[in-house]
N, C-alpha and C positions, 0 to 999 in steps of 0.2 A: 373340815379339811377334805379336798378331794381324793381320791384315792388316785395313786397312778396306773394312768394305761399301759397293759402289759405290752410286753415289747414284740413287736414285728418281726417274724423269721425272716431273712434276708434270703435274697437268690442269687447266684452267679449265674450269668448268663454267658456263653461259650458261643460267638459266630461273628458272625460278618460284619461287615460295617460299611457301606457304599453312599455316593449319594447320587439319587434316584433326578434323573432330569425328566420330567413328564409333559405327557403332550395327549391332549385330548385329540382322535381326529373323527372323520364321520368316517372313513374307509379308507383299507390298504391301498395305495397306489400301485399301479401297473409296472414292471420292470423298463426302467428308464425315466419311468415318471415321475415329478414333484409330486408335495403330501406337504403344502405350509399349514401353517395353525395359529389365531390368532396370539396365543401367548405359552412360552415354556415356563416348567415351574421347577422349582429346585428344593429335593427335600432331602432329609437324612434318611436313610433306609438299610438295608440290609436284613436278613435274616435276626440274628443279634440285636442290633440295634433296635429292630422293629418289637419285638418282643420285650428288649429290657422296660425301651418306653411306655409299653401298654404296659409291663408288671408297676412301674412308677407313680405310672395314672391311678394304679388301684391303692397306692401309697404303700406298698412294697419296696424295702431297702432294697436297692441293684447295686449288682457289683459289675461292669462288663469288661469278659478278658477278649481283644482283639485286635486287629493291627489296621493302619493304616497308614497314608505315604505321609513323609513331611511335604505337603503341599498347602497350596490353597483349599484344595476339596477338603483335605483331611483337618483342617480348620477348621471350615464351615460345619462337616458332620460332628466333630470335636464341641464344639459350641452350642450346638443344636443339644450335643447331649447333658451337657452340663446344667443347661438352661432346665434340665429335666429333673436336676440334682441327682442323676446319676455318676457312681463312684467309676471313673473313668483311670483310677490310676494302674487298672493292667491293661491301660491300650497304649503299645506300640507303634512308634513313627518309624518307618522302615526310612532307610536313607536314598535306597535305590527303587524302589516300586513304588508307583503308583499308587492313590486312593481307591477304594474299586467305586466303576461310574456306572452306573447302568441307565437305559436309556430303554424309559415304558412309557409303550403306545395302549393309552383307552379307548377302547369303541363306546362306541356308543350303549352299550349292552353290559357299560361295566367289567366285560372282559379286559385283563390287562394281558401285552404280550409284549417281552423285555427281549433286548437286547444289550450285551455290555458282556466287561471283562470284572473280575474278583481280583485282579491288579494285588496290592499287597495282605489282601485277608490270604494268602495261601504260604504266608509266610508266618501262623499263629506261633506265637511262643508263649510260655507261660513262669514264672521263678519258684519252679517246683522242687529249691533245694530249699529253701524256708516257705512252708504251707501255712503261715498265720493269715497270709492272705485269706484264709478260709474260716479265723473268728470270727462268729457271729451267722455263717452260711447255715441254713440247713438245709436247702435244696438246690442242685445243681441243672443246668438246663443246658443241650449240648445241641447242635444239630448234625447233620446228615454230612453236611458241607466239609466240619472241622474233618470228615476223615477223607476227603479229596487228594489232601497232601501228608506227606509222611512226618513234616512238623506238627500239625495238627492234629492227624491219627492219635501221636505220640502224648499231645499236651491232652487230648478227650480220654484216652484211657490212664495216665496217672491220675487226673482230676475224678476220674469214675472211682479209683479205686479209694484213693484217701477220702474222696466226700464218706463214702460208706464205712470208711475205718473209723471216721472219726461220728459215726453215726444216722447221717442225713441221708437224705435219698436223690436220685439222677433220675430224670426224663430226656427222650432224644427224641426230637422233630426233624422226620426222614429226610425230606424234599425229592424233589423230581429228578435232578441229574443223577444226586446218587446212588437213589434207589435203580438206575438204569447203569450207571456206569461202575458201579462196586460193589453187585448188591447181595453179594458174598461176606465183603465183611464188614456192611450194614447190618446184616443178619446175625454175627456175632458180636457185633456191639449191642446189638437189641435186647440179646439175649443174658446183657448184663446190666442192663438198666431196668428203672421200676416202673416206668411207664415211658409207653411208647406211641408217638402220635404218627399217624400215616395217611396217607389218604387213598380213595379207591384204585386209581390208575398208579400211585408208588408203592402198593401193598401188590397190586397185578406185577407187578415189574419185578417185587421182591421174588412172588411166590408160582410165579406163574398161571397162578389163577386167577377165574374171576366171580365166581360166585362166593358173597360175603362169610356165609358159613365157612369153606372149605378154605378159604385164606386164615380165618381167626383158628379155625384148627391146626395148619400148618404152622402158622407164626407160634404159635403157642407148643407145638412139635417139637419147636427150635429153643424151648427154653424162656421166649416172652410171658414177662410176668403180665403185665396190665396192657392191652391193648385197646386205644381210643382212635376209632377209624374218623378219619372228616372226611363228610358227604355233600359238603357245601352246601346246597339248596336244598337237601334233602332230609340235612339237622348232620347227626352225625351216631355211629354205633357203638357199644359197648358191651361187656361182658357182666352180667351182675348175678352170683350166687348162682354160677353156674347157668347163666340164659342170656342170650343176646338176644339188647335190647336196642330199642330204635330212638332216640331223644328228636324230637319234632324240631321244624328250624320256625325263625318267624319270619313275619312276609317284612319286607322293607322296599323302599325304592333305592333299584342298584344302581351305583353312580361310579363303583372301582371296587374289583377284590381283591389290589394289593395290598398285602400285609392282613388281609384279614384272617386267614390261617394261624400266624403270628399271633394275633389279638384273641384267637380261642384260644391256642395253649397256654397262652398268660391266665386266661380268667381262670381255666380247669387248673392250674397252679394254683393259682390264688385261691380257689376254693379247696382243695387240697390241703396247703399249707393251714386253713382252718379246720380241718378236720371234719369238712363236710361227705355228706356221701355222693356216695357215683355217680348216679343220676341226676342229683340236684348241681352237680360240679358240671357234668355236662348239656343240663339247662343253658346254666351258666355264662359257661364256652361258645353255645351258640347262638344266645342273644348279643353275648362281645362282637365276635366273627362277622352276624350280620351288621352290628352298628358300626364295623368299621369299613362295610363296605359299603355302604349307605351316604359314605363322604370320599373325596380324591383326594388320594394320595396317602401315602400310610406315615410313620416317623412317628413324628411330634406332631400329629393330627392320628393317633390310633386312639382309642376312643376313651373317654373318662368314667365314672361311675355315673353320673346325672344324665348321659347317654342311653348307655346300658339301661339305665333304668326305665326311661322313656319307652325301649323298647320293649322292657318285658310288662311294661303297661299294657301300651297300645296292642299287644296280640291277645287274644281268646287261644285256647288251646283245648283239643281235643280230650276226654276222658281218656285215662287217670291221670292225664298230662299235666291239666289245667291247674288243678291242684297244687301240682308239684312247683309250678310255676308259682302261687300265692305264696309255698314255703320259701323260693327261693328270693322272692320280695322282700317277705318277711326277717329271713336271714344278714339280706342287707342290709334293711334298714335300720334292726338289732345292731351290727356290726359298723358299718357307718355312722353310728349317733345320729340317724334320722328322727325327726317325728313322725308321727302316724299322719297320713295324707290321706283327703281323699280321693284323691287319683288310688291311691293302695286298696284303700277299703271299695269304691268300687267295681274293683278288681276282684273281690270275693263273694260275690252277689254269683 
């Protein structure tokens, strides 16, 4: 008789929900000028959304709390999530707001640069007079965004508070507006969750600084328990045992880094959630982060395990990195019910 597989921590996931119309172009056009493109594409995205579907891909229970309009759009991203078999019943159809649309232009360099409105995610609610909503949760994942609006604020700090009453732990993934437009009381939400992901230019905006030392001192000043800087190209930074430490990125060919920020905090979740260590979590994170931007468009194309995997193949890594990089092969493939490949073994040569 087989033994059963132990059961999967599940995650809520707290943000956005938009869908993402995309367009590759070769360059900005001039003021007045046309910018056609052979074809738009239409995905599910959002902060939230982007993130629940990379936790799914890792075969992570999701639960997503978020709103969107009773429309079309908010069908289509509705569908999209489902198809993911994410637990969609804390998303809200607002009657009167819009789906949020955004509208991201790719260069050619993989840079992406959005335009668009958050339409009804800024109307987050959540039925925080019965919290069973949260059997089975043990970790909470919040963004920057939820505290934009004073409904959200609202639903990100009861959900902070009862995850941790009832045991689990919170992570908050800052973002760029609002580490610029709030980033006062970004700083005290930070300083109540257990990890915090930021990245160079949102940590400068928090802290006013910019040399990486003198940021993780201050944030950590403020009361921040775990902070995981993303350096995009340049991997991404952490604290271990009292040292900051530099986790190496892998090389890919960029093709979009929307949603791949997203796509690291799920993996360093997912690794987390196992109970792996810091450094091997944010291995982890940044082979996700680059495989998802190694392809267009983020959603329901943020990236799978048999991805990821690919990628921490294909790279060599620098001593004592490289190493760590075989553990964290090995961790997978333990964890995933792989076999031993030799693409794996000769990776340890």
């Amino acid at each position: 008789m087989t033994a059963a597989k132990p059961r999967v921590p599940g995650v809520l996931v707290v943000g956005d929900i938009n869908v993402d119309i995309l367009a590759r172009i070769e360059a900005f056009p001039a003021a007045g000028e046309d910018c056609l493109v052979p074809e738009l594409e239409l995905h599910c995205g959002g902060v939230g959304a982007n993130t629940a579907m990379a936790l799914a891909h890792w075969g992570v229970p999701v639960r997503l709390c978020g709103t969107t309009g009773r429309d079309s759009f908010g069908e289509l991203a509705l569908g999209f999530l489902r198809r993911e078999r994410i637990d969609v019943s804390l998303v809200r159809q607002s009657e009167h707001a819009a789906t949020g649309l955004m509208f991201i232009a790719v260069s050619p360099d993989g840079q992406r640069t959005i335009f668009g409105s958050r339409g009804a995610n800024t109307e987050l609610v959540a039925p925080m007079d019965d919290t069973h909503f949260l059997d089975g949760i043990q970790a909470a994942h919040l963004m920057g965004y939820n505290f934009l609006s004073q409904s959200g604020a609202q639903v990100a700090e009861r959900l902070l508070s009862e995850v941790h009453r009832r045991g689990g732990w919170v992570s908050l993934d800052v973002g760029m507006a609002p580490s610029r437009q709030i980033p006062e009381v970004i700083l005290q939400a930070a300083a109540k969750v257990d990890i915090l992901f930021v990245s160079q230019t949102e940590a400068t905006a928090l802290t006013g600084l910019w040399d990486n030392p003198s940021v993780f001192g201050a944030l950590e000043t403020r009361g921040v328990r775990d902070v995981v800087m993303k350096l995009g190209e340049q991997g991404c930074l952490f604290r271990e045992n009292g040292t900051l430490r530099e986790a190496p990125s892998f090389a890919i060919a960029a093709a979009d880094s929307t949603g791949a920020g997203d796509a690291f905090a799920a993996a360093f979740i997912r690794a987390r959630l196992h109970d792996w260590p810091v450094a091997e979590a944010a291995l982890l994170a940044n082979a996700s982060g680059a495989a998802a931007a190694s392809v267009v468009g983020a959603g329901e194309r943020m990236p799978a395990p048999p991805h990821i995997l690919r990628v921490l193949r294909a790279n060599r890594l620098a001593t004592p990195w490289d190493a760590l990089r075989i553990c964290v092969l090995e961790r997978l493939e333990a964890e995933l019910g792989l076999k031993e490949s030799a693409a794996i073994s000769g990776g340890r040569k």
